[in-house]
C-alpha positions as CSV (number, residue, x, y, z in Angstrom):
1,X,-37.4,31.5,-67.1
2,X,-37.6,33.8,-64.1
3,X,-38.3,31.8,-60.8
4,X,-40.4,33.6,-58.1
5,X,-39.2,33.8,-54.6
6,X,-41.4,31.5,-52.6
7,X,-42.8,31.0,-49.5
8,X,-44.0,28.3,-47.0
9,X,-47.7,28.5,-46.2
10,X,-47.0,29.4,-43.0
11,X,-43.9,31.7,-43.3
12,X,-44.0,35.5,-43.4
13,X,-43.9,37.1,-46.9
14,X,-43.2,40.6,-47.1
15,X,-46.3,41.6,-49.0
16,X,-48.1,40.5,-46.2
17,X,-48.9,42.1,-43.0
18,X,-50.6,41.8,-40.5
19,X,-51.0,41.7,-36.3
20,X,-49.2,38.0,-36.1
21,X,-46.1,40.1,-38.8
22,X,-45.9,43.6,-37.2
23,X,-43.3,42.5,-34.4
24,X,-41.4,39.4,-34.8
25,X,-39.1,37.4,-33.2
26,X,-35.7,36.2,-34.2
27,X,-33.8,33.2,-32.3
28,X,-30.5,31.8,-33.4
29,X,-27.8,30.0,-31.9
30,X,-24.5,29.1,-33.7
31,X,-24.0,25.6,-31.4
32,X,-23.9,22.3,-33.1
33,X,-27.3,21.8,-35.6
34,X,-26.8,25.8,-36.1
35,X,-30.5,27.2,-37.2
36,X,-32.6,30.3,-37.0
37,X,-36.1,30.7,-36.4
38,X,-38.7,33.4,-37.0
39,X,-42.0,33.4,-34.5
40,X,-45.1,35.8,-34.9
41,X,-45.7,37.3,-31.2
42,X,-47.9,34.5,-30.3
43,X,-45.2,32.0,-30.7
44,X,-46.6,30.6,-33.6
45,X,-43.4,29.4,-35.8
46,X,-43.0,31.6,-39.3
47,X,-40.0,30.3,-40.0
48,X,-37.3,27.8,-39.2
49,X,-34.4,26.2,-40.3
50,X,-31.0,24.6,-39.7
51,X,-27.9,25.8,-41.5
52,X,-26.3,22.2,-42.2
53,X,-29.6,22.4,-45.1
54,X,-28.3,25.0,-46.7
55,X,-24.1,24.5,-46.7
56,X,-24.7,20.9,-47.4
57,X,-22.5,20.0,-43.9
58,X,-24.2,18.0,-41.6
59,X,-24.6,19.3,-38.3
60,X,-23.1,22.5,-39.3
61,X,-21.6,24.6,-36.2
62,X,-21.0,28.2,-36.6
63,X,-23.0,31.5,-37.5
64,X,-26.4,30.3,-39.3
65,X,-25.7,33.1,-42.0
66,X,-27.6,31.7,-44.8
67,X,-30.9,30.6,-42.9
68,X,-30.7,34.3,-41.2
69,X,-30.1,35.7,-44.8
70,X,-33.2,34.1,-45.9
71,X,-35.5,34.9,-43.2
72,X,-34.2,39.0,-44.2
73,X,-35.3,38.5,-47.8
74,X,-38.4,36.9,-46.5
75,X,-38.8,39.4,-43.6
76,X,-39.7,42.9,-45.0
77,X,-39.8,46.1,-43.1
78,X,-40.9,44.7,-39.6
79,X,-39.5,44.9,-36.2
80,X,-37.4,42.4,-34.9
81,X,-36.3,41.3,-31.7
82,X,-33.2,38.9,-31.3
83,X,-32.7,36.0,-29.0
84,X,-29.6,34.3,-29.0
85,X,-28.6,30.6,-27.3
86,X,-25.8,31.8,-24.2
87,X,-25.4,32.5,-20.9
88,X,-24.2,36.1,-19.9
89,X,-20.9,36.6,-18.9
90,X,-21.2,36.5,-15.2
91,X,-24.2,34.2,-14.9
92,X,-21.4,31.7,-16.8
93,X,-18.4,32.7,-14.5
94,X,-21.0,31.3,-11.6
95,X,-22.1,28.2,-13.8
96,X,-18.6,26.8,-14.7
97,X,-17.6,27.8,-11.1
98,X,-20.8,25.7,-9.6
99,X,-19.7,22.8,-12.0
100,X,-16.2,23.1,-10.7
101,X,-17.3,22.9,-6.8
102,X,-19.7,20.2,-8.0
103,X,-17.2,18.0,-9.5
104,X,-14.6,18.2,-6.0
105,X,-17.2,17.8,-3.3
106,X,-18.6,14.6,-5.5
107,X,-14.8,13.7,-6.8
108,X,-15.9,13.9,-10.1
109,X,-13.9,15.1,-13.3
110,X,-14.6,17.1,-15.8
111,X,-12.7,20.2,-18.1
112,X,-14.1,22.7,-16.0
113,X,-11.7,22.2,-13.1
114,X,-10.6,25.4,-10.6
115,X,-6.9,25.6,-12.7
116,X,-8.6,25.3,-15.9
117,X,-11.0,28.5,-15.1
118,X,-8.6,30.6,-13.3
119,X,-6.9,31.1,-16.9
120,X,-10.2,31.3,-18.3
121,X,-11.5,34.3,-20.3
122,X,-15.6,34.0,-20.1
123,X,-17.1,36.1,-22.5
124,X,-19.6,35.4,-25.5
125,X,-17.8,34.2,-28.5
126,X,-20.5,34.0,-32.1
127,X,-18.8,31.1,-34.0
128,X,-17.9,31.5,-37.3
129,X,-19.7,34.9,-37.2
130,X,-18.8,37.3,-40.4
131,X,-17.5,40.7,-38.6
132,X,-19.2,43.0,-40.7
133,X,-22.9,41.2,-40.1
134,X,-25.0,43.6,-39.5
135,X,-27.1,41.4,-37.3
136,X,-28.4,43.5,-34.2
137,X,-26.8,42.6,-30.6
138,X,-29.3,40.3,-28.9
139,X,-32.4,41.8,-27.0
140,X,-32.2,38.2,-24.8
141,X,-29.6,35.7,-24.0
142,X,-30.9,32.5,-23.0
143,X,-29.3,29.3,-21.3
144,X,-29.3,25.8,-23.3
145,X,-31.6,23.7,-20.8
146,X,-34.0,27.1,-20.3
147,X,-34.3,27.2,-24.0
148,X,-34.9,22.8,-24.4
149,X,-37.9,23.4,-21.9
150,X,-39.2,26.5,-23.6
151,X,-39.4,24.9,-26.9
152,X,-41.0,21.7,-25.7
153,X,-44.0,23.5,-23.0
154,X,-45.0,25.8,-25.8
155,X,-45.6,24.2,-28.7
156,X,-47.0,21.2,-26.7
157,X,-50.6,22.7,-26.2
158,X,-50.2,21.4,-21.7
159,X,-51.4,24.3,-19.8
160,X,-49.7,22.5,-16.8
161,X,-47.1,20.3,-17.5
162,X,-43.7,19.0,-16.2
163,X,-40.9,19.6,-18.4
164,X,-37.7,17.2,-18.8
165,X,-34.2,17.9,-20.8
166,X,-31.7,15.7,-21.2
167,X,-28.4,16.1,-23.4
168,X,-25.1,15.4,-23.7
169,X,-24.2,18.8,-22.6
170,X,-25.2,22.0,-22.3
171,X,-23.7,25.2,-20.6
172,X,-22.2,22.5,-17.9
173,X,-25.7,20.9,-17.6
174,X,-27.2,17.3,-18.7
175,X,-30.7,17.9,-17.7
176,X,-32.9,19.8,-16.1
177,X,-37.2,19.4,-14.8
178,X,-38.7,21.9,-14.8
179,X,-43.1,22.4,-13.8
180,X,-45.0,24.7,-16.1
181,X,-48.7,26.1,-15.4
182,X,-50.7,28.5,-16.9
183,X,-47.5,29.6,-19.3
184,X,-44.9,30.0,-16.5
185,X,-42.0,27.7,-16.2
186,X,-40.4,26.9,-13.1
187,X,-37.2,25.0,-12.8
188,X,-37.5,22.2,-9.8
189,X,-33.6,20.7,-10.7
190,X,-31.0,20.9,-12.9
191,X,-28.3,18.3,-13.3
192,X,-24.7,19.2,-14.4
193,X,-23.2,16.8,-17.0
194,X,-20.9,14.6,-15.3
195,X,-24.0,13.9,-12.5
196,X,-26.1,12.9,-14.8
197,X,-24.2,11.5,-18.1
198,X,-26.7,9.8,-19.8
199,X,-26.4,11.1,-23.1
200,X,-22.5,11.5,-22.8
201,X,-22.3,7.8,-21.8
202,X,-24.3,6.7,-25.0
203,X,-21.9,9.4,-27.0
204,X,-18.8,7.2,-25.2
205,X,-20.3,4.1,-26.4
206,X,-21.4,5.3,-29.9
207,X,-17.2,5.6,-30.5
208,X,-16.1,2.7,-28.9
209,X,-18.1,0.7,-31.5
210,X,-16.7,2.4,-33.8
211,X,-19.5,5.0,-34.9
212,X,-19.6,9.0,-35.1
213,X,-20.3,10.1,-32.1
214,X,-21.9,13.0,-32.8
215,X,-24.1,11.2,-35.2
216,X,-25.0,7.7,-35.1
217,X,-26.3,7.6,-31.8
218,X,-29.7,6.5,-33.6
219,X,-28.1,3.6,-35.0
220,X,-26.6,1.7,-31.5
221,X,-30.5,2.5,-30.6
222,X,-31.5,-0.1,-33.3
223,X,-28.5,-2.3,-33.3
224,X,-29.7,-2.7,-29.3
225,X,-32.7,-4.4,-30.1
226,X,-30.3,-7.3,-31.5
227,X,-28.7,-7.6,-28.2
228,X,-30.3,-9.6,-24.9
229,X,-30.0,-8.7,-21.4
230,X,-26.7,-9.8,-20.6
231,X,-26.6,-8.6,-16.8
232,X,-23.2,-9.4,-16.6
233,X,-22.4,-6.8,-19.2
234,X,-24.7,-4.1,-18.5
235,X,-22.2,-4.5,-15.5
236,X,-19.2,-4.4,-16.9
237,X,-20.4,-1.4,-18.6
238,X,-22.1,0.6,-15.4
239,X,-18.9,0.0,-14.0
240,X,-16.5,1.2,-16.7
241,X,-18.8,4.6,-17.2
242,X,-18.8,5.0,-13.1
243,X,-15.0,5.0,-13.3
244,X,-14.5,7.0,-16.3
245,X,-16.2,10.0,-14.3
246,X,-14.6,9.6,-10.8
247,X,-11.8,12.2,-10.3
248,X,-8.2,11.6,-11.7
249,X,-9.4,9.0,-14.3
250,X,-9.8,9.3,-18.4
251,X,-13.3,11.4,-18.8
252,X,-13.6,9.7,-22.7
253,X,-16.6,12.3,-23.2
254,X,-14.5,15.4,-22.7
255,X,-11.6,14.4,-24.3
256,X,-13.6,13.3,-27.6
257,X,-14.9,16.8,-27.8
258,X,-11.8,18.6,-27.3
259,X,-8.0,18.9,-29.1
260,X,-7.3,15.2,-28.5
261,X,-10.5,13.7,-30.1
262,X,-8.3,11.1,-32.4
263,X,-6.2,9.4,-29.8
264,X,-9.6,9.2,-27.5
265,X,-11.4,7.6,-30.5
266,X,-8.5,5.1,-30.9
267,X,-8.0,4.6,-27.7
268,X,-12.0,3.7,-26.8
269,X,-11.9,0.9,-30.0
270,X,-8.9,-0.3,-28.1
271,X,-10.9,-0.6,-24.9
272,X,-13.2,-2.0,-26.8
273,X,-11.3,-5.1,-27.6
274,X,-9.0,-5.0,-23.9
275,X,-12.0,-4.8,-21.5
276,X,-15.2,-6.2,-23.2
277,X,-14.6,-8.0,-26.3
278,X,-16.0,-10.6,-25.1
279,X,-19.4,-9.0,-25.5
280,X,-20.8,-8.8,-28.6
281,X,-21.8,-5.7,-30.0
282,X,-25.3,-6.1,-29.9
283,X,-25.4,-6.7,-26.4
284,X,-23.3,-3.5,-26.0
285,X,-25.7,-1.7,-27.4
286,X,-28.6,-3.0,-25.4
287,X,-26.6,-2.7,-22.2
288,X,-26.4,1.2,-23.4
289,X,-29.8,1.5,-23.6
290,X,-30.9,-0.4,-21.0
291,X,-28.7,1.4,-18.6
292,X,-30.0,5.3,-20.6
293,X,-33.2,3.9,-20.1
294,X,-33.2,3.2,-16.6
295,X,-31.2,6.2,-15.5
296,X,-33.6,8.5,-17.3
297,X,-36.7,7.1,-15.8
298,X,-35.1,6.9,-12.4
299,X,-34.3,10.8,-12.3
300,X,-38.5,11.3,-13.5
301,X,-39.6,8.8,-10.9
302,X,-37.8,10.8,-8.0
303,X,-38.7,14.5,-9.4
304,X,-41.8,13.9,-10.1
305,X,-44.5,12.9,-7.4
306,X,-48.1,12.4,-10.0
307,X,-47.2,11.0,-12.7
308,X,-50.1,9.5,-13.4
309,X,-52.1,13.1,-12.9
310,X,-49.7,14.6,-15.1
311,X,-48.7,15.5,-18.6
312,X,-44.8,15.7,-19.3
313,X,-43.3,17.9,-22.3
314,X,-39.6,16.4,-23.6
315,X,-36.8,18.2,-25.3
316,X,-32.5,17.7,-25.3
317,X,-30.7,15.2,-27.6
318,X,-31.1,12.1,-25.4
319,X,-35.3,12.8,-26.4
320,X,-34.4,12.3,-29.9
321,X,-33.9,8.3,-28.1
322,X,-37.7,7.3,-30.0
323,X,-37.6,4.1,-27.7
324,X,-36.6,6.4,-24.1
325,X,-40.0,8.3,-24.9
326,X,-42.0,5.4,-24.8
327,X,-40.9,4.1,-22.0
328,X,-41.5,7.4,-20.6
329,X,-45.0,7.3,-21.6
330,X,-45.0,4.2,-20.0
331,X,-44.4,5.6,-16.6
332,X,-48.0,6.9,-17.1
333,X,-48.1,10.1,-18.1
334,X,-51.6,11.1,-19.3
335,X,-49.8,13.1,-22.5
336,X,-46.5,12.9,-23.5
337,X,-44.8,15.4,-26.3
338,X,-41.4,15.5,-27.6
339,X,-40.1,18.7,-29.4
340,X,-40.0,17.5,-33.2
341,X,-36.6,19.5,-33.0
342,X,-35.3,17.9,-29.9
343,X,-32.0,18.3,-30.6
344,X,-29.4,21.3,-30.5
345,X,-31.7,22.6,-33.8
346,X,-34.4,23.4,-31.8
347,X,-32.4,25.7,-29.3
348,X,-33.7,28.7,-31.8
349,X,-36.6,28.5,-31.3
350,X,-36.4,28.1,-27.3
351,X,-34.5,31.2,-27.2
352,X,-37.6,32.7,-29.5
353,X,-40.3,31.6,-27.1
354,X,-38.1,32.8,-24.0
355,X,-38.1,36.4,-25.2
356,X,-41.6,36.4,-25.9
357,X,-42.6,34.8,-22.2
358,X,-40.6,37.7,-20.7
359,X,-42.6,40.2,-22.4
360,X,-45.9,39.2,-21.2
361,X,-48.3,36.1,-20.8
362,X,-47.2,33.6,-23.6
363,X,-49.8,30.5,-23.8
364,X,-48.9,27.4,-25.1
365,X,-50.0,25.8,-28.3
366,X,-50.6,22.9,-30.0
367,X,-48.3,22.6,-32.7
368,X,-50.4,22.3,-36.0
369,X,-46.9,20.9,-38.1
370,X,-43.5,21.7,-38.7
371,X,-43.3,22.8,-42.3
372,X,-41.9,26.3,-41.6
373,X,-38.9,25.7,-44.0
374,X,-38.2,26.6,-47.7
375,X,-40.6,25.8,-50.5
376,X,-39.7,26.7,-54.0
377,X,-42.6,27.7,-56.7
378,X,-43.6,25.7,-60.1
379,X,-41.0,28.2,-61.6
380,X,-38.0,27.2,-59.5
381,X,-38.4,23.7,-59.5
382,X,-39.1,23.8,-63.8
383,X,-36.1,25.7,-64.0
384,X,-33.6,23.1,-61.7
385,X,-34.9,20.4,-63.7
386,X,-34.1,22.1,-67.4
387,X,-31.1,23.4,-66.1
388,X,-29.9,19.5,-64.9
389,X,-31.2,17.8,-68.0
390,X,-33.9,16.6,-66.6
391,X,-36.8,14.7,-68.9
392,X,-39.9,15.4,-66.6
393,X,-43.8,15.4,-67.2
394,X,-46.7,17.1,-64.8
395,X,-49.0,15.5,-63.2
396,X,-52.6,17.1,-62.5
397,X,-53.2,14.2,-59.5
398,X,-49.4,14.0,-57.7
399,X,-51.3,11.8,-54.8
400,X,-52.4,9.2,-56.8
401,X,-49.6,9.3,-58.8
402,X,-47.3,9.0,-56.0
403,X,-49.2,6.0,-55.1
404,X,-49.7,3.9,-57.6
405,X,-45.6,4.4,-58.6
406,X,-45.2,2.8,-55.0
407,X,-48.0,0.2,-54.7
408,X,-46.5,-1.2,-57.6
409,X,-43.2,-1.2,-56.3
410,X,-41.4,1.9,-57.6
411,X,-39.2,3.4,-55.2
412,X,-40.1,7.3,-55.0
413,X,-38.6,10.5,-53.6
414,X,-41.0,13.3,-52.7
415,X,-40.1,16.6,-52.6
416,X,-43.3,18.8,-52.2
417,X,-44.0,22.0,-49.9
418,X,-41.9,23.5,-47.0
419,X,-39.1,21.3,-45.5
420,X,-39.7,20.1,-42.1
421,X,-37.9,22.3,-39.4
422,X,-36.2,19.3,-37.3
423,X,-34.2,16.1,-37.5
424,X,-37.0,14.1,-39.0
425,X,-38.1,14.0,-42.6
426,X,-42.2,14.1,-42.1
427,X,-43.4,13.3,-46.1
428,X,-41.8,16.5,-47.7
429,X,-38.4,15.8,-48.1
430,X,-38.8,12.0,-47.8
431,X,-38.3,8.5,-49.8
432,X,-41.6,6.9,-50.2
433,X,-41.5,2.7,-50.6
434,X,-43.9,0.1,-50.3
435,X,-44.5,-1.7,-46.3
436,X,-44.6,-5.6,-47.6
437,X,-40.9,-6.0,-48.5
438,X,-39.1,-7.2,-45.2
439,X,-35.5,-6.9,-47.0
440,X,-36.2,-3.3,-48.5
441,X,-33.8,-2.1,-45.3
442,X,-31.1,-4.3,-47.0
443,X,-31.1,-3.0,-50.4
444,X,-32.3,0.3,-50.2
445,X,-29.7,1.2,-47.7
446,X,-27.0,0.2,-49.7
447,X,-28.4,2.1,-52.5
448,X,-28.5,4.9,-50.0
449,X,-24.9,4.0,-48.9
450,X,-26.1,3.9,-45.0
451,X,-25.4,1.4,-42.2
452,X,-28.2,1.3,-40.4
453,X,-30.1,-1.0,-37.7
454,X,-33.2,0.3,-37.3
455,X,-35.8,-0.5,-39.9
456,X,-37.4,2.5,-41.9
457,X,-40.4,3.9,-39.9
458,X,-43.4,4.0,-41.3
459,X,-46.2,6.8,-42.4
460,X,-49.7,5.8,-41.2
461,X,-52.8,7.4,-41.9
462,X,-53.9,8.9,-38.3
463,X,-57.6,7.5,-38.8
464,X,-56.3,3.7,-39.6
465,X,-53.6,4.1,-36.6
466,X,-55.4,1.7,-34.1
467,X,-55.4,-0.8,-36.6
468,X,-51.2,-0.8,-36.3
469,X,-50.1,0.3,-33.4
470,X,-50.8,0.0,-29.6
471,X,-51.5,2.5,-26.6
472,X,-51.7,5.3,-28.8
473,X,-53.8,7.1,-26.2
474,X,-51.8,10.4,-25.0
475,X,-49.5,10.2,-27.9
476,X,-51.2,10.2,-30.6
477,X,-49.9,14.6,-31.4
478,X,-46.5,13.2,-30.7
479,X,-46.5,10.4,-33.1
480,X,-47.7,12.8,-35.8
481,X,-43.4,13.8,-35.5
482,X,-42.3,10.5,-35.4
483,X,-41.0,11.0,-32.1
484,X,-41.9,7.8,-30.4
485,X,-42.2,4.1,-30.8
486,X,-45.2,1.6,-30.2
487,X,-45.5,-1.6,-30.4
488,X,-47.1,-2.9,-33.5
489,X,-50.5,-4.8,-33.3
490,X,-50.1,-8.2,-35.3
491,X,-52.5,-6.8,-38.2
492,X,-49.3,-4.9,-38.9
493,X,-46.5,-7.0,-38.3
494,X,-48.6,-9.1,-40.9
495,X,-49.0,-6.3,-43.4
496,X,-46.1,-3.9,-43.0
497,X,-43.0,-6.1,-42.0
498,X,-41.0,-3.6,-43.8
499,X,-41.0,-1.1,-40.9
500,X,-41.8,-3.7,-37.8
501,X,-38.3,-4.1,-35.7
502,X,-36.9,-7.1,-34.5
503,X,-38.7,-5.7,-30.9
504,X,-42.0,-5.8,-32.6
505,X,-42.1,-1.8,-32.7
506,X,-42.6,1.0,-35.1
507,X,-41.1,4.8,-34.9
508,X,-44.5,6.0,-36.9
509,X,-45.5,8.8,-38.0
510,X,-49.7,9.6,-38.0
511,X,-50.0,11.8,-40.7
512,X,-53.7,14.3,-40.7
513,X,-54.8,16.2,-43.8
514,X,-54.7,19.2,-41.3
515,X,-51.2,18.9,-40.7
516,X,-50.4,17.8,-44.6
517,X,-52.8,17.3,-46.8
518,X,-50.8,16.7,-50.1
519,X,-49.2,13.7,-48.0
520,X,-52.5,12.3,-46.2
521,X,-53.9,12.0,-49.9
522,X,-50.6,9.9,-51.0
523,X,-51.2,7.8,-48.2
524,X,-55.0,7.5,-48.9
525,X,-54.6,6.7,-52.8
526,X,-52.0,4.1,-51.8
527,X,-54.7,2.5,-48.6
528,X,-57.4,2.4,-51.7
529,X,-54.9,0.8,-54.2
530,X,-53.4,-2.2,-51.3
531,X,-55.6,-1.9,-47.9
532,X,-52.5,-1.0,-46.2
533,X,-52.9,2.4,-44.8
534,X,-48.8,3.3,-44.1
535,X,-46.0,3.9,-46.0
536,X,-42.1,3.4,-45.9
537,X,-40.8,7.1,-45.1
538,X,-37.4,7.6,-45.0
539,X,-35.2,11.0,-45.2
540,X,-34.8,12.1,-48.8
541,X,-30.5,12.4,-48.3
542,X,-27.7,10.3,-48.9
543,X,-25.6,8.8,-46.1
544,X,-23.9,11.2,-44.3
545,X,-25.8,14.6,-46.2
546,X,-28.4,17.2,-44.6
547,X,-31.8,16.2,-45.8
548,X,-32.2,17.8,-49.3
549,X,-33.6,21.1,-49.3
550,X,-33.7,23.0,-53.0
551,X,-35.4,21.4,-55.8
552,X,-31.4,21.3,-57.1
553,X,-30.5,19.2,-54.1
554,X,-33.3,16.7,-55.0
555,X,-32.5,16.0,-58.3
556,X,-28.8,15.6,-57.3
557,X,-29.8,13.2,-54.5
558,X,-32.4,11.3,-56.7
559,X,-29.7,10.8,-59.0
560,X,-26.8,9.6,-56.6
561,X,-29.0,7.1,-54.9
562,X,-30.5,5.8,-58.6
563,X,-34.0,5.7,-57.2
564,X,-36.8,5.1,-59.4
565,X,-39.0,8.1,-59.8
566,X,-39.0,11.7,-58.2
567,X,-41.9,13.5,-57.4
568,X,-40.9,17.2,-56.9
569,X,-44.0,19.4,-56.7
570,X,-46.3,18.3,-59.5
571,X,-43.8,16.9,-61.7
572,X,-42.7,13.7,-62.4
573,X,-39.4,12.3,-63.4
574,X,-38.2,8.7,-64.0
575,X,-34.6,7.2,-63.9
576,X,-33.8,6.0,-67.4
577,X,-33.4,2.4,-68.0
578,X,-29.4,2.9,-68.0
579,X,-29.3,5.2,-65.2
């Protein structure tokens, strides 16, 4: 059987044209969560992608080459402008330099010292890049904290706004504010990384419990809701980080990033044990947060005179922190948003927007979704399923199938529609279980092979949401992301103690049948069957693996995690009884 090429819903097709497909816009960068993304002139998003989805290595860093390969097949003839993530060569000579001054005056460390920069050669280095792409020389180069803002005011719908980023790291910078009105952004402050180390800190930390660094951040969030307020270690900890950064001492951040990155992980496990093991891990973890917490909402307390008149935009790895965001919210903010790609992913399409603001008046807008990825026809997915053996049947009602698989306790994957551009699966790509099991994050993790501390989050019909959750009011377009906790109401903490923490919160997701209507009506089918209007909704991967993307990924995933049924388009297929 021939397969089509298809097309999200809201991508650019070739056969299509148009004022919004006439000129377009593509950003890239090649950093950690490599990606590409495709933007209409408006800004609205046509495309977007990270690379780790389509090598199958998480957090891929090098030259996206396959998402920028598919947006070409996609793209047509049409005119395209190129933003790329960098600074240019002599704005970075004056940016490591600043850093370098920074760091003596203040007798702080870091690898950008004088010596270090003097043999130095600054220039803009494409990793990974193939040197016969014939990929155009960028029309714009845009710097890392520039690009976090840009993607967070513009797809947040604030006319006037302050923006805040906050990373690890950034070309020299941790974070940055930032006040935008009537789609101009100003930056008020920027903060290089060793004055502000909150995410490197929590990086730090990550290791020394003996986690990835660079990926299980997420996991020491929930592990910290285990821990108490020990004050005498959050001490012990402010006090080992405030050492770590003062000049002539071990900076564990840089040196986990850089040639010696073995010997600094043993060597932070071995601190671990030497300087606090008498804490427990749990209250490790909450003095982490505690202290990220704090230091976050100290630097938006000081920069930021009305709060309470004001609506803040939120984008940089530390933002990807759900429970940071709420306490943000808390400040009060009248709207809060968090970029749905917070992390280094969404620095593509920051670099998009920033070409388009410096061609002319760019307004911001609310972002409708983020299923801008792949989606594969009836033709593709029939022909990955014959092709792996596959026994399958179709399904004229997938919604209520869906459902009643789950309401009676089936655990199903759904593959259906674009993937989500972003860290966070948002019904698509996602593993769909019932809310009244309190020990499914103890099995099915293990079926999953993750370690994880943080229940599942739930999916929640957006029209039953102030039955579940509290203070929704000026969140309610982030949660439709999953970007932010709540705390739960105790209708569900009674219903849905599958995806209620230990803290009495929930990382939710409010799902519209604007945004996804295939999903709202799985939900909806499933409230009619129990009464219970969310769902478990957990990425559709394996521990350690992208998020699946191709139909052939899902049936490879379904299989390896010996889950019950998958639900890819409008088929069905069920795991054998000896699978």
């Amino acid at each position: 059987m021939q397969a089509a090429r298809s097309y999200p819903d809201n991508a650019i097709h070739p056969a299509r044209s148009g004022p919004e497909t006439q000129a377009v816009v593509l950003g890239w960068h090649d950093s950690h969560c490599a990606s590409a993304v495709l933007l209409a002139p408006s800004g609205r998003i046509l495309y977007g992608a990270a690379e780790e989805r389509f090598l199958r290595k998480k957090l891929y860093k090098g030259f996206p080459a396959q998402t920028i390969a598919d947006i070409r097949a996609r793209l047509g003839d049409h005119t395209v402008a190129v933003a790329y993530q960098d600074l240019p060569a002599d704005t970075k000579i004056l940016r490591n330099l600043g850093l370098a001054w920074h760091s003596w005056r203040q007798e702080l460390n870091s690898v950008k010292s004088i010596a270090a920069l003097a043999g130095t050669t600054v220039g803009r280095i494409v990793r990974g890049r193939p040197s016969h792409d014939p990929l155009p020389k960028a029309d714009t180069l845009c710097e890392h904290h520039t690009a976090h803002a840009m993607s967070a005011y513009y797809c947040s719908g604030f006319d006037r706004a302050y923006v805040v980023t906050v990373d690890g790291v950034g070309d020299c910078l941790s974070g940055s504010i930032s006040l935008a009105s009537g789609g101009v952004l100003s930056r008020r402050k920027s903060f290089y990384y060793n004055e502000l180390p909150v995410g490197a800190d929590y990086e730090t930390l990550t290791a020394m419990l003996g986690f990835n660094p660079d990926r299980h951040c997420g996991k020491i969030t929930g592990l910290a809701a285990f821990g108490t307020h020990n004050e005498t270690c959050i001490e012990a900890l402010r006090r080992f980080f405030e050492e770590t950064w003062r000049a002539g001492q071990r900076n564990y951040f840089d040196r986990m990033h850089g040639p010696h990155s073995a010997t600094t992980l043993s060597e932070l496990r071995a601190v671990r044990d030497t300087r606090f093991g008498h804490f427990s891990r749990e209250d490790l973890a909450y003095a982490i947060q505690y202290l990220a917490e704090q230091r976050v909402l100290n630097v938006i307390r000081e920069n930021i005179p009305d709060i309470e008149r004001s609506d803040v935009a939120l984008a940089g790895g530390v933002f990807a922190n759900v429970r940071i965001n709420q306490r943000v919210k808390e400040l009060g903010f009248r709207n809060i948003f968090i970029q749905p790609a917070m992390d280094d992913g969404g620095l593509a399409l920051g670099v998009a927007l920033y070409h388009l603001s410096r061609q002319g008046p760019l307004k911001p807008y609310r972002l409708p979704n983020v299923f801008c990825g792949p989606s594969y026809t009836e033709d593709e997915i029939v022909e990955a399923l014959e092709r792996a053996g596959m026994v399958y049947e179709r399904t004229d009602n997938p919604g209520y199938a869906v459902a009643r698989l789950v309401a009676a306790g089936q655990v199903v994957a759904r593959f259906d529609g674009a993937m989500e551009f972003g860290p966070r699966a948002l019904g698509n790509r996602s593993i769909l279980y019932d809310t009244r099991d309190p020990k499914v994050n103890d099995w099915l993790n293990r079926r999953l092979r993750r370690t994880e501390f943080m229940p599942f989050a739930p999916a929640t019909l957006a029209d039953r949401a102030d039955e579940c959750y509290l203070n929704l009011d000026g969140c309610r377009h982030a949660a439709e992301f999953m970007t932010i906790t709540f705390d739960c109401t105790e209708y569900m903490k009674q219903t849905s103690p599958a995806v209620v923490h230990v803290d009495g919160t929930a990382r939710t997701q409010l799902v519209t049948p604007e945004a996804n209507p295939g999903f709202y009506e799985v939900l909806e089918e499933y409230r009619k069957l129990t009464g219970i209007p969310s769902l478990v909704n957990t990425s559709f991967n394996m521990h350690e693996a992208p998020i699946v993307m191709t139909p052939s990924d899902a049936i490879e995933s379904f299989q390896e995690g010996k889950l019950d049924t998958l639900a890819i388009g409008p088929y069905l297929v069920h795991r054998g009884p000896n699978a």
